[in-house]
N, C-alpha and C positions, 0 to 999 in steps of 0.2 A: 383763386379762392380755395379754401379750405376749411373746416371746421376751427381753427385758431381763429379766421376771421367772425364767426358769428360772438357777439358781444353779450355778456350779462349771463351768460345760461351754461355755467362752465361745468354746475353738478350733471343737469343733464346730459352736454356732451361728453363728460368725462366715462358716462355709463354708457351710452354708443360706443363710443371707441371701443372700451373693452369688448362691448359682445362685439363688434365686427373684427377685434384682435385675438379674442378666443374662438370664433367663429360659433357664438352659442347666441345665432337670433332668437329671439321671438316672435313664435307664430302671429301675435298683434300685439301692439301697442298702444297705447292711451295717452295724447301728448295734452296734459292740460294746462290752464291757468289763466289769467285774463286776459281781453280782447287784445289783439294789435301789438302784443309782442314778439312776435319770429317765429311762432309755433307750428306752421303753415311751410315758412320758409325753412326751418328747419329738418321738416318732413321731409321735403324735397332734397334737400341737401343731403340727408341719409339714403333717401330711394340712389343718389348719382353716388354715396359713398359704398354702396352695398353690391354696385356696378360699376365701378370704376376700372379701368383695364391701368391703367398708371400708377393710381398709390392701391396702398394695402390699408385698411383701415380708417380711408380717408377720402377726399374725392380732387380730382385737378382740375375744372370745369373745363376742360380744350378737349378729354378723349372725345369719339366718336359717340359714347354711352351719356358721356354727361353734356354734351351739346344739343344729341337730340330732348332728352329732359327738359332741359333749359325750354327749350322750343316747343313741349310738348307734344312732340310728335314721336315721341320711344313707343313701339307696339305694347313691350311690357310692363310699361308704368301707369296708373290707371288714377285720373283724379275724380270724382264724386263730391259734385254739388248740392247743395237743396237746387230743385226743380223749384220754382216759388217758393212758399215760406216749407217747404218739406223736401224730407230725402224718400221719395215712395216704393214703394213693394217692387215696380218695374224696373227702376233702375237696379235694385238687386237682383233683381233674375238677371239682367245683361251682365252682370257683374260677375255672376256664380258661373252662366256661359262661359266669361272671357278667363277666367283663371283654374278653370276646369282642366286646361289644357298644358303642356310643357311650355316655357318660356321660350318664344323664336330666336332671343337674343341675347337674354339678360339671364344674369348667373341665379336672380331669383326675383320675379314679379314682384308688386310692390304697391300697394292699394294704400292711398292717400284720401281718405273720407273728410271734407272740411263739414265743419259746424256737424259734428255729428249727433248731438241732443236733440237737431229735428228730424232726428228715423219718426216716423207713422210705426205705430204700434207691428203692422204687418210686418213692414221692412226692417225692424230691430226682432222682430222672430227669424225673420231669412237670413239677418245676419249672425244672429246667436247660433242657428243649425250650423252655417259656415265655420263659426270660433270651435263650433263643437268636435268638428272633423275638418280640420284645417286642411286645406289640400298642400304639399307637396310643394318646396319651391317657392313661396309665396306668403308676404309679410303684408299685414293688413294694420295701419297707421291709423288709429280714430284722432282727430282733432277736435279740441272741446273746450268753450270758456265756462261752460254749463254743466260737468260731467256727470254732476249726479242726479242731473234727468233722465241721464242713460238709466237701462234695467242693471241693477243690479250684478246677472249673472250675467251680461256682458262684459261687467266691470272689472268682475272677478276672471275672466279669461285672456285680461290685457294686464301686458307691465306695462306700472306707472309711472309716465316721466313730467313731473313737476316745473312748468316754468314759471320766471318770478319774473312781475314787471321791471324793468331796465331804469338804473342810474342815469340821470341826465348827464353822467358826464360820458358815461356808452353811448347815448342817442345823438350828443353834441359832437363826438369823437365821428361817430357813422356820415351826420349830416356833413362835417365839413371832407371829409375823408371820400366820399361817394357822390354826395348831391354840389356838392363845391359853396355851400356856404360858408359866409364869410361869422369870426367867430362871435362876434355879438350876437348873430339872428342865431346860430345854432346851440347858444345857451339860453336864449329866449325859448324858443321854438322848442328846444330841450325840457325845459321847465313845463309850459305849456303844456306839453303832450301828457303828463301825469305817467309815463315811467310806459308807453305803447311807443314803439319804434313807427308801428303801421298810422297812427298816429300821427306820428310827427312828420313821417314822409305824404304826406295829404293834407297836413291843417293846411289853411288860407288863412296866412298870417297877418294880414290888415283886414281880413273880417273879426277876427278874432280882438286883437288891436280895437275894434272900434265897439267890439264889444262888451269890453272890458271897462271903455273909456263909460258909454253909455250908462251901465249898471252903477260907475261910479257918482254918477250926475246926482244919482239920488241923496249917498251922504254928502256930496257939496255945495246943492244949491239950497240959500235960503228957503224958510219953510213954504210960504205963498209960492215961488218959484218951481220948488217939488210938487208940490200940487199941479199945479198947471202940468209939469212935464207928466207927471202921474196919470192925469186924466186923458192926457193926446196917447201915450202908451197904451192903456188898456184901450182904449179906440183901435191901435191897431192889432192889437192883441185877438180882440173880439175876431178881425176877418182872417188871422193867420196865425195859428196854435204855432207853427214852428217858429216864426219869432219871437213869441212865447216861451219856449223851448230853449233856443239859441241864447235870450237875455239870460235866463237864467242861467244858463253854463258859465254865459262872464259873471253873471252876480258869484258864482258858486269858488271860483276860481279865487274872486276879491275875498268873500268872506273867510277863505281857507288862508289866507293871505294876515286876512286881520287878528283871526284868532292867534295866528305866530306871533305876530308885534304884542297881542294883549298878553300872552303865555309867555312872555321874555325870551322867548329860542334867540338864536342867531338867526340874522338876517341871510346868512347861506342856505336857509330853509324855508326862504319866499318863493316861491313861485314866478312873480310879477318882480324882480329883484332892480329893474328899470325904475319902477313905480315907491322905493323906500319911503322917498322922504312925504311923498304925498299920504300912502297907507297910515304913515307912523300918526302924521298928524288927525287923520280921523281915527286910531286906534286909540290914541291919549284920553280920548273922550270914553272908552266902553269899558266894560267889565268883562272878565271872562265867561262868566253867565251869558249876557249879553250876544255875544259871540257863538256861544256854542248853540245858544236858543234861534239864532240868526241860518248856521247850518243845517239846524230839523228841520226848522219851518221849509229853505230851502228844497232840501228832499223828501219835504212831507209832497211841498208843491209839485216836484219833480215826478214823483209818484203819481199823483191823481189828475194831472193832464191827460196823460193816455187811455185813462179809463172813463172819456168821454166826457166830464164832469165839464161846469160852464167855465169854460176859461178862464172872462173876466171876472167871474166872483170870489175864484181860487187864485189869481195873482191879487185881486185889489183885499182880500183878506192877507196875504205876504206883505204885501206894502203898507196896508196898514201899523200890521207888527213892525215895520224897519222907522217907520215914520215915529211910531212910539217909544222905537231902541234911542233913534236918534236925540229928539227931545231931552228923554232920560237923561242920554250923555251930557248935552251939554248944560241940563240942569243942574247935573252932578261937578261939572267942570269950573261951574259959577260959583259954586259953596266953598 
């Protein structure tokens, strides 16, 4: 491995490279962008390229530096979790201990903070002091899909390295390359993931599959027929918010789906690229209105699940509207 292997993120490591070939690190970093794209593995991949005893500017994963990494067991490399939903005060006091000191082994320690937006008010002061008089020897990585819940004058003490979610055709390349998919699932599977590598290496691809299938039930079954299905859903809806959750991710997928066929793109811009012929024909029926009012409601709903609100009466208000888009359509189809 090497950093030519990491896919999609070439501005970024284009700007590693150089500082580790001018040898002008910085004291911390700020690896942002959204969830489940390599920003994490990336980190890591710089902590073994900044200790590499084999390349220059780069890393081999066989030395002794970058195996133990791998393995997590390097003394000098230091990973930093949220403890529960927080990164607390105590874990940065252990922290400020551990790198207080010269490096046992490594040419320069290497603090890898994941999800770093949830410092506790405390622990983003312990860590500001730290930024502020950076010790000696020692590069401190923030990871962040969230960065500007960080403080501010943390922000401003870290270079900013920008990741961009990943082309399905980098995540297809990875899957069949690594995970040994075969290349239909890994252009599926590809699409699916919405452009997160971490993502795609975790979906459960016949839940997903079935959940797509599901959400579709709605624009195909006659109208008495949706009803029925409609009333048995919010039934189960009512005792399990996350399948709640989960339908709507396949509805959210289909309707990202529909709006392409209403909007005339090319079909290399579906999602669901399996599902054409079936999309196209409930798409015939809508308007791009229609569609894009289909996506709020969507994330209106997506929104106000987790803030406790009655489940069943925030999806049967959603259905209702689809139930109304549909009609519409095929009112409009008759004329």
């Amino acid at each position: 491995m090497s950093f030519s292997d990491i896919l999609g993120q070439e501005q970024a490591l284009k700007i590693l490279h150089n500082d580790l070939e001018r040898h002008q690190l910085a004291h911390a970093y700020l690896f942002l962008g959204p969830e489940d794209i390599g920003k994490k593995y990336t980190a890591i991949s710089f902590a073994k390229a900044v200790n590499c005893s084999q390349k220059q500017a780069d890393f081999c994963d066989e030395c002794l530096s970058c195996r133990k990494i791998d393995k997590a067991i390097h003394p000098d490399i230091s990973l930093v979790r949220p403890q529960g939903n927080y990164i607390r005060i105590d874990q940065l006091r252990e922290l400020q201990n551990r790198i207080a000191f010269k490096p046992l082994e490594a040419k320069s320690k290497v603090v890898i903070m994941d999800e770093a937006e949830k410092l506790t008010p405390e622990a983003a002061g312990a860590l500001l002091k730290t930024l502020e008089e950076p010790p000696s020897n020692t590069i401190i990585i923030l990871v962040s899909h969230k960065p500007f819940s960080l403080p501010a004058t943390i922000i401003s003490r870290c270079r900013l390295m920008k990741f961009n979610s990943l082309k399905p055709a980098n995540i297809a390349k990875i899957l069949i390359e690594k995970v040994s998919f075969n290349p239909e699932q890994a252009r599926l599977v590809a699409s699916l993931s919405l452009g997160r590598i971490g993502r795609a290496l975790t979906l459960d691809l016949s839940r997903i599959l079935a959940l797509r299938d599901e959400a579709l039930r709605v624009f195909d079954l006659e109208r008495g027929n949706r009803i029925k299905y409609i009333l048995s859903k919010l039934k189960e809806w009512e005792k399990d918010r996350n399948e709640a959750e989960e339908w709507l991710n396949g509805l959210l997928i289909v309707g990202r789906d529909l709006m392409v066929l209403v909007s005339g793109l090319p079909s290399v811009f579906l999602i669901n690229s399996d599902l054409e012929k079936r999309l196209s024909s409930i798409a015939n029926k809508l308007t791009l209105e229609m569609t894009i009012s289909l996506l709020e409601n969507i994330r209106k709903t997506q929104q106000l699940l987790p803030q406790n609100v009655n489940t069943q009466l925030a999806m049967n208000n959603l259905l209702n509207d689809i139930l109304e888009m549909i009609d519409l359509g095929r009112k409009n189809e008759d004329l």
